[in-house]
FIBAFI-897699 format. One line per field, with one value per residue: residue in one letter; x, y, z of N, C-alpha, C in turn. Coordinates in steps of 0.05 Angstrom, whole numbers, plus 5000, padded with zeros to 4 digits. Layout:
BEGIN
type [A,...];
n.c1 [X,...];
n.c2 [Y,...];
n.c3 [Z,...];
ca.c1 [X,...];
ca.c2 [Y,...];
ca.c3 [Z,...];
c.c1 [X,...];
c.c2 [Y,...];
c.c3 [Z,...];
***
This chain:
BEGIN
type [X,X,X,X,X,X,X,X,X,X,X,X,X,X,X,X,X,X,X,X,X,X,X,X,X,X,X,X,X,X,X,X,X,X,X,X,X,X,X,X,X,X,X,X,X,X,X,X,X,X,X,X,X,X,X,X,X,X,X,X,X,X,X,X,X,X,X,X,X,X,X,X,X,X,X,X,X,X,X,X,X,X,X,X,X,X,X,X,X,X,X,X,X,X,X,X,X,X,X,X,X,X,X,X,X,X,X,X,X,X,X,X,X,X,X,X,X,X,X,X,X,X,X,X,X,X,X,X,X,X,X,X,X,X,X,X,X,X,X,X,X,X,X,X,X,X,X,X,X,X,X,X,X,X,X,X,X,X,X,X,X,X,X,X,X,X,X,X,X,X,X,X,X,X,X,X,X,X,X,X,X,X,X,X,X,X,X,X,X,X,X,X,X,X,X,X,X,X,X,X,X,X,X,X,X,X,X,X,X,X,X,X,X,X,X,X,X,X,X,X,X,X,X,X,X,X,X,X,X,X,X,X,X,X,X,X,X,X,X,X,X,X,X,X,X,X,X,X,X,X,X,X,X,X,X,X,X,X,X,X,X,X,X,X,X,X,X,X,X,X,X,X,X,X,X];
n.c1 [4779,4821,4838,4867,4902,4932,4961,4989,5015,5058,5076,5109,5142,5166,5188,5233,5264,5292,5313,5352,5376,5403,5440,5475,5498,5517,5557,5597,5615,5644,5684,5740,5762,5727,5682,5666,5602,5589,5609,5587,5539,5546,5569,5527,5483,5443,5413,5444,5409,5377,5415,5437,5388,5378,5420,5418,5381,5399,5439,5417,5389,5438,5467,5504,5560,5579,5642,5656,5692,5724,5681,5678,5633,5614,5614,5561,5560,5524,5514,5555,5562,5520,5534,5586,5560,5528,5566,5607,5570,5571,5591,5643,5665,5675,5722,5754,5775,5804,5838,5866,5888,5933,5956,5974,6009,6049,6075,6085,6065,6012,5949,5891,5818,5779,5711,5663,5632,5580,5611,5653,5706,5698,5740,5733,5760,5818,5892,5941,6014,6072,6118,6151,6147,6088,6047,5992,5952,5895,5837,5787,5725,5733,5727,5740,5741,5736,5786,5825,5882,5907,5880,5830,5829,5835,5789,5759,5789,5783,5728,5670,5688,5644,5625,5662,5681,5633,5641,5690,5672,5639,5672,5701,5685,5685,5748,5786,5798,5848,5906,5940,5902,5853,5797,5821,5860,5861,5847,5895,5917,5888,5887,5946,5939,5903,5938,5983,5959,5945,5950,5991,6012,6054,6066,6026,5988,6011,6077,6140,6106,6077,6033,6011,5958,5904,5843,5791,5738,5675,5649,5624,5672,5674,5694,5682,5702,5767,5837,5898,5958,6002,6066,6128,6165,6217,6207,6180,6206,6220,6223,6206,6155,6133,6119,6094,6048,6034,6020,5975,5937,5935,5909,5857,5836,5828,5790,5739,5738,5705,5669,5640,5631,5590,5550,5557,5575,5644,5702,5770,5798,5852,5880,5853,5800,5796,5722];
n.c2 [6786,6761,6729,6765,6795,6748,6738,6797,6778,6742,6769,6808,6762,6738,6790,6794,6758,6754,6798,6790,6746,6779,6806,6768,6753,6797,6800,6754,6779,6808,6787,6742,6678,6649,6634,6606,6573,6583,6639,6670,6667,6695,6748,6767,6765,6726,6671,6606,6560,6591,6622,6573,6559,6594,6597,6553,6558,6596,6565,6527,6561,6572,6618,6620,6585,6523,6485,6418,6399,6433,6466,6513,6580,6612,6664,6642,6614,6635,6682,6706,6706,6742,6784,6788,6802,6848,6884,6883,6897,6960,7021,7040,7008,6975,7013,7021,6966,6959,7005,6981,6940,6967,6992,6962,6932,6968,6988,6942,6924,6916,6933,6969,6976,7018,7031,7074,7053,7066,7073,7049,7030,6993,6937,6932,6912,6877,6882,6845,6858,6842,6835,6801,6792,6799,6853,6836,6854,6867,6838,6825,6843,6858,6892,6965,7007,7073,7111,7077,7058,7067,7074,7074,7122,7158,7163,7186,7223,7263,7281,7321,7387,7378,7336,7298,7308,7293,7239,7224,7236,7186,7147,7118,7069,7032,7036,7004,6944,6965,6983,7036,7076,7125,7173,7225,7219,7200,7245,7279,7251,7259,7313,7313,7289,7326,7362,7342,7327,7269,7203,7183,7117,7107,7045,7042,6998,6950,6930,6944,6951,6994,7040,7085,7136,7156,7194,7178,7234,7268,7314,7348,7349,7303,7250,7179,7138,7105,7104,7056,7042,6988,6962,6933,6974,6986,6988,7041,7092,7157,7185,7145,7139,7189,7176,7139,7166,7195,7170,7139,7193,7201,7155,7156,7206,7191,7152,7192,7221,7183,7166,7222,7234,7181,7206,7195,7254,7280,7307,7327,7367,7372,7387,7375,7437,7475,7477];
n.c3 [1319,1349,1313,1289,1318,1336,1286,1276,1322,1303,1256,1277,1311,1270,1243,1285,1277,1226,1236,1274,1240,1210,1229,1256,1205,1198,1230,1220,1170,1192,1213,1195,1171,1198,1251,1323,1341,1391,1390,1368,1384,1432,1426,1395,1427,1439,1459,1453,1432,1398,1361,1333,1308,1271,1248,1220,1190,1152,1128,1103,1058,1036,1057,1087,1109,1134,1167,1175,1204,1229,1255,1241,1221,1169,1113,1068,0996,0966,0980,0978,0925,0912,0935,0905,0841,0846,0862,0816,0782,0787,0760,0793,0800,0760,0735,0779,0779,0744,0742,0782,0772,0728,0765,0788,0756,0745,0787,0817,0875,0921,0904,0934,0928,0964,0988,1028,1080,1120,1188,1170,1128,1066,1034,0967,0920,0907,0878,0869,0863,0820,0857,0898,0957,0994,1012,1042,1072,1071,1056,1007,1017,1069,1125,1169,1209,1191,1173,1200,1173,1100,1055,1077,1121,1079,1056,1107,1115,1066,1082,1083,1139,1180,1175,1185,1229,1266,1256,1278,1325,1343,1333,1373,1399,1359,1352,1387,1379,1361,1375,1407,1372,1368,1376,1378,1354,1307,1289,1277,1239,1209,1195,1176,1129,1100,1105,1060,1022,1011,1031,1073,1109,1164,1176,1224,1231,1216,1226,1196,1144,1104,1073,1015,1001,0957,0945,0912,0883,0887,0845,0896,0927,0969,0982,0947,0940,0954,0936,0940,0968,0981,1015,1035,1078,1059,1008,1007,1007,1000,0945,0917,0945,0930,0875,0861,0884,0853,0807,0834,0840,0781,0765,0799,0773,0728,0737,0751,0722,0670,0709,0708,0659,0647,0678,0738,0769,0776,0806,0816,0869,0899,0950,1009,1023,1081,1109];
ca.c1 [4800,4834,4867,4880,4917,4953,4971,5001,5047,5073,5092,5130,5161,5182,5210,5249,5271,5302,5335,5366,5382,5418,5462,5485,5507,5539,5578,5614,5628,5661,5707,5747,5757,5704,5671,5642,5570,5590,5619,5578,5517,5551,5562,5496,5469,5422,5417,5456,5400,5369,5429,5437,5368,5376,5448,5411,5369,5416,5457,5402,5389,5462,5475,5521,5572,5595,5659,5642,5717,5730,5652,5666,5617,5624,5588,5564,5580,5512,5515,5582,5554,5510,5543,5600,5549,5527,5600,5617,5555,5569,5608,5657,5682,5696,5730,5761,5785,5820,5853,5885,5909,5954,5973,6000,6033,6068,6095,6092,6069,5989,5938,5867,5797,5753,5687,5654,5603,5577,5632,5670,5720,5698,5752,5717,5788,5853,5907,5968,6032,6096,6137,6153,6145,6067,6031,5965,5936,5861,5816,5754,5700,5743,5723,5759,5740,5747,5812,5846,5895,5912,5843,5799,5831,5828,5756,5754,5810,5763,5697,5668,5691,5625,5619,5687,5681,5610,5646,5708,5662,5624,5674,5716,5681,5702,5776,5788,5816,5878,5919,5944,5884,5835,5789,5844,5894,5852,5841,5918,5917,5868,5903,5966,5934,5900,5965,6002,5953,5950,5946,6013,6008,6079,6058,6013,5979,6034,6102,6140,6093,6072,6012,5994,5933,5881,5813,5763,5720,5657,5637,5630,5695,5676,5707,5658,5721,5793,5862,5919,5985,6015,6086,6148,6185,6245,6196,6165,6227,6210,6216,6184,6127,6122,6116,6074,6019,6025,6009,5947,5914,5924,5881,5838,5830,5819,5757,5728,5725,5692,5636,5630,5618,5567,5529,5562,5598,5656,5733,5787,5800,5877,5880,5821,5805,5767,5700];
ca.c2 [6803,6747,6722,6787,6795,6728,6748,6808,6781,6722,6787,6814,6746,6742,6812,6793,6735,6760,6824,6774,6735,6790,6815,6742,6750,6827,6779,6740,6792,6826,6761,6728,6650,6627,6631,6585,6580,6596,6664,6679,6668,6712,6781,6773,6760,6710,6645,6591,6555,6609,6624,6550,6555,6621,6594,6529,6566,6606,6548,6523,6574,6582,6647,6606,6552,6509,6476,6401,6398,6465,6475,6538,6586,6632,6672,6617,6621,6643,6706,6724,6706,6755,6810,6797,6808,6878,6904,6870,6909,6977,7017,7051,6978,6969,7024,7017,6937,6964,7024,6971,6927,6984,7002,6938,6932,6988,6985,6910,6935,6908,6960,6966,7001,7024,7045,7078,7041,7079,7086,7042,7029,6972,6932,6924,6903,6881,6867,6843,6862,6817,6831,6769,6795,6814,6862,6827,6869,6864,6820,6842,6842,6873,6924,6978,7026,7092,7123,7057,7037,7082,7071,7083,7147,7176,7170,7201,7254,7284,7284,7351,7380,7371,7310,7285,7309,7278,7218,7223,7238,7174,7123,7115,7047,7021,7029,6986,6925,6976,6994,7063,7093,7137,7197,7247,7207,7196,7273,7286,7232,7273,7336,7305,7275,7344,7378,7330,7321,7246,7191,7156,7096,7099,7021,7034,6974,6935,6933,6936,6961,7029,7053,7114,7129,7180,7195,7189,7250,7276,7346,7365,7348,7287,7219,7166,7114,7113,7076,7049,7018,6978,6955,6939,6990,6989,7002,7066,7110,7185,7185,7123,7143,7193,7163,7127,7180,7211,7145,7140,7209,7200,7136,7169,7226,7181,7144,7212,7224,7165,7175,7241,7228,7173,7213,7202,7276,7278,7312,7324,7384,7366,7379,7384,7456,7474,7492];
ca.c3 [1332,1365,1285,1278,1340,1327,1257,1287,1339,1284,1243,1295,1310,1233,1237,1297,1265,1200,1244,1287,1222,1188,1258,1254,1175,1194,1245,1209,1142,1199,1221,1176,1167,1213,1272,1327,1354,1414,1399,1348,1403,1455,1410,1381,1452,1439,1469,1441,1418,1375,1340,1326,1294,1250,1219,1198,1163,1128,1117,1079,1038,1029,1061,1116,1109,1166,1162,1186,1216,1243,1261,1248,1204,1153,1092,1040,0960,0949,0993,0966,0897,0902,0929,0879,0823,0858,0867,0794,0764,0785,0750,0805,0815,0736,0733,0796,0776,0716,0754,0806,0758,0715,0784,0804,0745,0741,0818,0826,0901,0930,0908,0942,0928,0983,1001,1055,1088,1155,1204,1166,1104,1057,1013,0950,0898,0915,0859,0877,0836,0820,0877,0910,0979,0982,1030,1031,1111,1072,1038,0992,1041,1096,1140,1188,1221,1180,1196,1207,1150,1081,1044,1106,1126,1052,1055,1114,1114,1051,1091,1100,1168,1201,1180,1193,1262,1282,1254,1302,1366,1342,1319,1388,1403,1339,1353,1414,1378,1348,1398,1394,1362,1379,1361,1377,1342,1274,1277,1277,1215,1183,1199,1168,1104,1091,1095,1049,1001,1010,1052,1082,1142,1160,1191,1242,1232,1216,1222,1167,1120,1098,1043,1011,0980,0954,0946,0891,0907,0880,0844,0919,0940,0983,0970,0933,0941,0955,0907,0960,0942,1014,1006,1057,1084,1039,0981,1009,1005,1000,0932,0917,0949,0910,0851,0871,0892,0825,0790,0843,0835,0757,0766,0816,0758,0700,0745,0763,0683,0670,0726,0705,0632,0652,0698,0767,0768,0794,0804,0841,0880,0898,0980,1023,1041,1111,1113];
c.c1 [4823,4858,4881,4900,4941,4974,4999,5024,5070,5084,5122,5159,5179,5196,5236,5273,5297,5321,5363,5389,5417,5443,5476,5508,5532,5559,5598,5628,5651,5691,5710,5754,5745,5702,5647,5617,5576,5596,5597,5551,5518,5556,5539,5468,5444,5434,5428,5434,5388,5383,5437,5419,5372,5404,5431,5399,5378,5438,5453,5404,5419,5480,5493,5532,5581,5614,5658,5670,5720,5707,5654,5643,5623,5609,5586,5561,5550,5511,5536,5572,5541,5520,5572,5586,5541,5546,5599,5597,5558,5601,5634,5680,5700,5715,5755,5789,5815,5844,5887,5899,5936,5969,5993,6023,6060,6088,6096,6087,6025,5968,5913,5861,5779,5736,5673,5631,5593,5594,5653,5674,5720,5722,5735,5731,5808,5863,5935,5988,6056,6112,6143,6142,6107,6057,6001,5947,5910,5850,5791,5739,5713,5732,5751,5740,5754,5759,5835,5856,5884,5890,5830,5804,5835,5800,5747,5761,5789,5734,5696,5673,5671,5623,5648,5690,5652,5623,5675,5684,5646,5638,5698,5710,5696,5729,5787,5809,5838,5881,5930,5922,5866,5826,5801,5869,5891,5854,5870,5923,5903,5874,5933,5958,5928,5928,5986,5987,5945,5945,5975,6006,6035,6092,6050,5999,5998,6055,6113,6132,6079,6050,6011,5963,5913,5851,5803,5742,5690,5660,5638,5655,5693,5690,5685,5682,5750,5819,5882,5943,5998,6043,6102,6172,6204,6228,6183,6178,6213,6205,6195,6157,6120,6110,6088,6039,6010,6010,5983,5925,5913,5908,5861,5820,5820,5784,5739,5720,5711,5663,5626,5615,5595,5547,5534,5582,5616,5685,5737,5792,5826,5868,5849,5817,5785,5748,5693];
c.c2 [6786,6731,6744,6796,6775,6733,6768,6800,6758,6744,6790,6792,6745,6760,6802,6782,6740,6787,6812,6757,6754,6801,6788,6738,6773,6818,6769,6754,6812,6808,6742,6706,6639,6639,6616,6593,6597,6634,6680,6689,6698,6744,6779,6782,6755,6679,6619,6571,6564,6609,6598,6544,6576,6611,6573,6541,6578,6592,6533,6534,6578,6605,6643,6592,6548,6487,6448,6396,6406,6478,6506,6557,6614,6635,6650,6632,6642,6670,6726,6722,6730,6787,6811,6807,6835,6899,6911,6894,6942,6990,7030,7025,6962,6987,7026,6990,6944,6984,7003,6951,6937,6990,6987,6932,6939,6994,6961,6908,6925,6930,6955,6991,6993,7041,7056,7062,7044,7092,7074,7041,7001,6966,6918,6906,6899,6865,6873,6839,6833,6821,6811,6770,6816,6830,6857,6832,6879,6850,6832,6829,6849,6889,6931,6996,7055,7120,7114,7046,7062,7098,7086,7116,7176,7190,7182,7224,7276,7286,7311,7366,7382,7346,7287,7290,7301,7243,7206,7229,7212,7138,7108,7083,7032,7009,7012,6969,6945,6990,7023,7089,7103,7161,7223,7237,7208,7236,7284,7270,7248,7303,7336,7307,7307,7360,7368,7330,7292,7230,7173,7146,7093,7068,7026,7019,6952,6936,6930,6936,6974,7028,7079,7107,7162,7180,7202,7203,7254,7305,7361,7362,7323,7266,7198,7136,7123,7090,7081,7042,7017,6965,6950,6958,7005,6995,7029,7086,7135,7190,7172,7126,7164,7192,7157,7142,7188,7190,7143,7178,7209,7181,7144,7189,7216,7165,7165,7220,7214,7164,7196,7243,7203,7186,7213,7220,7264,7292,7322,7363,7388,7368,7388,7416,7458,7485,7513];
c.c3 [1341,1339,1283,1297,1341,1296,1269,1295,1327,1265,1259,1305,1284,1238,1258,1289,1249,1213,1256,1258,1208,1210,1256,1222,1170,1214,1229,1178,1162,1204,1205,1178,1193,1234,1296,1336,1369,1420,1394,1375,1428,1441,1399,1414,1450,1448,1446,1419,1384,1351,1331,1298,1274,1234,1211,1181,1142,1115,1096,1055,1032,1032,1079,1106,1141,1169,1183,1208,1239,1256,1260,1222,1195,1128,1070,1026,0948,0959,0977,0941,0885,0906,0913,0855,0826,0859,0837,0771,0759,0768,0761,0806,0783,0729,0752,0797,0756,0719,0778,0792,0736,0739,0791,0780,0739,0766,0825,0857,0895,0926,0918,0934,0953,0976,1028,1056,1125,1160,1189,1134,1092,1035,0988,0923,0913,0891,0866,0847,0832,0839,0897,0941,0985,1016,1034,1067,1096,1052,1027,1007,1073,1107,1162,1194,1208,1197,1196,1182,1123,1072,1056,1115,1103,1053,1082,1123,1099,1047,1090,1118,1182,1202,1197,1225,1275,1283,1276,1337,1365,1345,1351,1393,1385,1338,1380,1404,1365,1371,1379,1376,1370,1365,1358,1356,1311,1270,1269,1245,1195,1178,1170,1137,1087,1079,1066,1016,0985,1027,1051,1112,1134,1173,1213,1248,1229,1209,1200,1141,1116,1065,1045,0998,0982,0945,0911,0895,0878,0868,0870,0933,0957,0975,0969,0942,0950,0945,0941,0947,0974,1000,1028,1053,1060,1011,0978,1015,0998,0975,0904,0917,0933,0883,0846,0875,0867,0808,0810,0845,0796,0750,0772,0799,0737,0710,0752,0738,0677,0683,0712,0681,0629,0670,0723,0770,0787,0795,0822,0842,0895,0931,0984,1040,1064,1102,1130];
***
């Protein structure tokens, strides 16, 4: 009884271990070029030592780097290796790759694909066009807070409205670091987008520079992904932007074909109506 009892509470340690491990890993995919022990220790809220001990190990295995300079730490090659090969495999993301590179061509303007993931909006592509002057406000492996920024509030403008509203009474924590935002404020955003048929940020994230964007939806109307195109100011002229949208729901329409004829149904439904 007494191995078996030990057995036991060495499980439990392990599980702890590896939970702790992975809160440590969803750290740092959230914060971009590095971060030190110290911080890293204090939002995890574990003692400095601990988290000392759980990055070596993932530094080992390669799921960590640690910049001998900068001490600071960040996702290693094999982590990213592998969820590039994951993205890379499916086929929303080849379809997706191929969509953002006609885009950029053709507007010479920064295009992104997102995903939902939870509360929030993953960047999964970005291809930047020839315009000398680039809008580059996300990196693949970004998050936001869905809502926040073109992408993110596509995918959640064409939620269901139950769901879209459990997800506004939920996501208030979230928004803290953006000033100006809040769960009344995304709802007016999502109000907006519905009406328009679209998604425009007229720079509420940053000055100076404005996206549209629309949703890749499902057979049921939800959004599976969402196409962007960010640009400055002076490029997002009224008619401009139009343009612009039409060239992203005919992308948006040609990847919805594609799924559909492999097996992941899918099309567009033009605005979102209420439930």
């Amino acid at each position: 009884m007494k191995q078996i009892s030990t057995e036991h509470e060495s499980d439990i340690s392990a599980t702890r271990s590896v939970e702790r491990a992975a809160g440590l890993l969803r750290l740092l995919v959230l914060r971009h070029g590095g971060v030190r022990l110290t911080e890293l220790a204090e939002r995890a809220g574990l003692h400095k030592t601990t988290t000392l001990r759980l990055l070596g190990a993932l530094e080992r295995q390669g799921l960590v780097d640690r910049d001998p300079k900068s001490k600071l730490y960040s996702l290693g090659m094999e982590l990213l290796a592998a969820g590039w090969t994951s993205i890379e495999g499916s086929l929303l993301r080849e379809c997706g790759a191929a969509a953002l590179r006609r885009i950029a061509e053709q507007t010479g303007d920064t295009v992104y694909l997102s995903v939902r993931s939870g509360l929030e909006s993953l960047c999964v592509e970005r291809q930047e066009g020839s315009f000398p002057i680039k809008t580059l406000t996300l990196e693949v492996g970004s998050r936001r807070p869905l809502g926040v920024g073109a992408g993110s509030l596509a995918l959640l403008a064409y939620l269901p409205d139950e769901e879209s509203r459990i997800i506004l009474e939920g996501i208030e924590p979230l928004l803290t670091p953006y000033q100006g935002y809040s769960g009344q404020m995304l709802q007016g955003l999502v109000d907006e987008a519905r009406r328009l048929g679209y998604v425009f940020n007229p720079g509420l994230i940053v000055s100076g520079m404005q996206a549209v964007a629309v949703p890749v939806l499902t057979t049921a109307g939800a959004p599976v992904a969402a196409l962007s195109v960010a640009a400055i100011t002076d490029r997002m002229v009224a008619e401009r932007r139009e343009t612009i949208v039409t060239l992203l729901r005919q992308e948006a329409a040609g990847i919805e074909a594609v799924l559909r004829e492999r097996g992941t149904t899918s099309t567009r439904t033009g605005k979102k109506k209420a439930t």
